[in-house]
N, C-alpha and C positions, 0 to 999 in steps of 0.2 A: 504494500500500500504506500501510494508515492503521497509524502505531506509537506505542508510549506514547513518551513523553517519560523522557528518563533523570533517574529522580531521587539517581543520583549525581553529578550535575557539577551546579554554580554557579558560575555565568560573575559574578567579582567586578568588571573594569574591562575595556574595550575601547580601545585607544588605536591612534590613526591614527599610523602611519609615514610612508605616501607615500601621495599620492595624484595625482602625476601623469598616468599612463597609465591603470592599474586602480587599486583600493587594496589596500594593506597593512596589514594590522590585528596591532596583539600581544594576542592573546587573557588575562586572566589567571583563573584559577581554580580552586574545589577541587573534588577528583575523590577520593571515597569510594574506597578501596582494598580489597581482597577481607578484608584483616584490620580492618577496623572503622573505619581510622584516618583522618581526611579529609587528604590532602597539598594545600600548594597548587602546582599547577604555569603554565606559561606558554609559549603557543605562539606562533608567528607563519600569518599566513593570509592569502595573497592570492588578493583576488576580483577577478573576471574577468567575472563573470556567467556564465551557464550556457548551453551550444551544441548547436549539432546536426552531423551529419555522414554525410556518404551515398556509397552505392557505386553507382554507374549500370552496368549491364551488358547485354550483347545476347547472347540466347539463339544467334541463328540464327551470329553471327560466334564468338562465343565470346569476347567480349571487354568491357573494361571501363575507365572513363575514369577516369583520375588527373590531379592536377596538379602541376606542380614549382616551385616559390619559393622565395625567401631568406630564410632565420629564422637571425635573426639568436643567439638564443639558445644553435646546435646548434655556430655558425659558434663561439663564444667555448668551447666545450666538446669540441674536437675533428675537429668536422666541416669538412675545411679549405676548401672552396668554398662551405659554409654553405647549400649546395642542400639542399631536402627533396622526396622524391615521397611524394605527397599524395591522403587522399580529400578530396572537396568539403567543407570544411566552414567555419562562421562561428558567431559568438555570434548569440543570439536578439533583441538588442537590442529587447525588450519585444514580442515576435513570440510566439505561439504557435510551436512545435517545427516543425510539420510546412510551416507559412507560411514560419517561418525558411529551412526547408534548402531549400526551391521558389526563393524568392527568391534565396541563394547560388549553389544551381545553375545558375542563368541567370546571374547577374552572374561566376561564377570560370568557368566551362564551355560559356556559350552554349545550353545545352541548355534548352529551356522543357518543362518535364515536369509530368502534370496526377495521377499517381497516384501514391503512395510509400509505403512498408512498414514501421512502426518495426517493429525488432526485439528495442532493451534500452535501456535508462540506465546510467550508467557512471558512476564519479567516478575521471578518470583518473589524480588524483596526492591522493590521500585526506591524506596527509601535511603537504603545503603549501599546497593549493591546494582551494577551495571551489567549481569548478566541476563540474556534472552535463552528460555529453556527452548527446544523444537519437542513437542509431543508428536508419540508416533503410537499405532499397536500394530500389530503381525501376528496369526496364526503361528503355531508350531504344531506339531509332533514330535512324537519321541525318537524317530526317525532321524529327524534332523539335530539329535545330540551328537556331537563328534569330539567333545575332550568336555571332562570337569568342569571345566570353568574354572570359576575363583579368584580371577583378577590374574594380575601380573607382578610375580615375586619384587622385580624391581624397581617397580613403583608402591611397592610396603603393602600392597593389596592384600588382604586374606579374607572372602568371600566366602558364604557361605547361600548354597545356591536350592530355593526354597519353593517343592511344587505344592501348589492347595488347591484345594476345592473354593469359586469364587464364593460361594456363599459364608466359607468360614473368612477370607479375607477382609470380605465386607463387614462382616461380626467384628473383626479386630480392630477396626476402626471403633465401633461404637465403643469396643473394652479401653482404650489406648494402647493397646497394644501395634497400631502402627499410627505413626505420628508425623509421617513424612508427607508434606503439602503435593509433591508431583506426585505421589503415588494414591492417595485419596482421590485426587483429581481423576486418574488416570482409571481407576477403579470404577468411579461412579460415572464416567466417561461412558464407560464399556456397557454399566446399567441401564444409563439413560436414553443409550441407543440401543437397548435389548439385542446386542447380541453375545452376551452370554444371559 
């Protein structure tokens, strides 16, 4: 979707934070306000780069693959074991979307799958965070398993790769037992277009 550019905001200086893992940027600049007056304000933004993320499920079983990992994130925030259950997903690492989440899905899931469905773009924390998710689902079979899965040793991955029945998934939302924002989405996706 092609949009004009806001010519209320002028991004005055961009200055790095960290740049360790991703970066962090302090955005500063003025933003036209509804009464005339230009304020200058100043955010922070970290970039991640932009992901995809997918929900694999089997018509005939009625079921759909998740994965459970440690994020460390959820773990300093309450979540006392710091387990999360999980759709497929990974940054594009300068991949096309739809290449991205092919490639994750066989490295987190084992599953090598040759068709897939985007269904939206997302910006899932619009607030701090500058990445766009790509939602995707795809059909599997069991057929189409050709290694473990599990992620990839040297990017610290240890994956744990989870088939359910959709109806208990759905349930673990209501429990909190999944708490992950792309994968509720991605679930009730799947509901709200009846096909599982």
């Amino acid at each position: 979707m092609n949009q004009e550019q806001n010519s209320n905001v002028k991004i005055i200086a961009r200055e790095v934070l960290s740049s360790n893992w991703y970066t962090l940027r302090k955005i500063t600049y003025e933003y036209l306000k509804k009464d005339g007056h230009w304020q200058t304000q100043s955010r922070e933004a970290y970039d991640r780069g932009n992901g995809a993320a997918i929900l694999l499920y089997n018509v005939s079983f009625k079921t759909v693959i998740l994965t459970r990992q440690f994020r460390m994130p959820t773990f300093i925030n309450g979540n006392r074991n710091g387990m999360m259950i999980e759709a497929c997903a990974g940054l594009l690492d300068k991949d096309n979307p739809e290449d991205c989440i092919k490639r994750e899905t066989e490295e987190e899931t084992g599953y090598k799958i040759s068709a897939v469905k985007k269904i939206m773009e997302v910006y899932m924390s619009p607030g701090s965070v500058t990445e766009m998710l790509h939602f995707f689902i795809a059909e599997y079979s069991h057929a189409m398993k050709v290694t473990e899965g599990g992620g990839i040793a040297h990017e610290q991955e240890e994956i744990e790769v989870l088939e359910l029945p959709m109806e208990e998934a759905l349930q673990m939302i209501d429990t909190g037992k999944i708490k992950d924002a792309k994968t509720i989405m991605l679930l009730q996706y799947v509901r709200l277009k009846n096909i599982l």
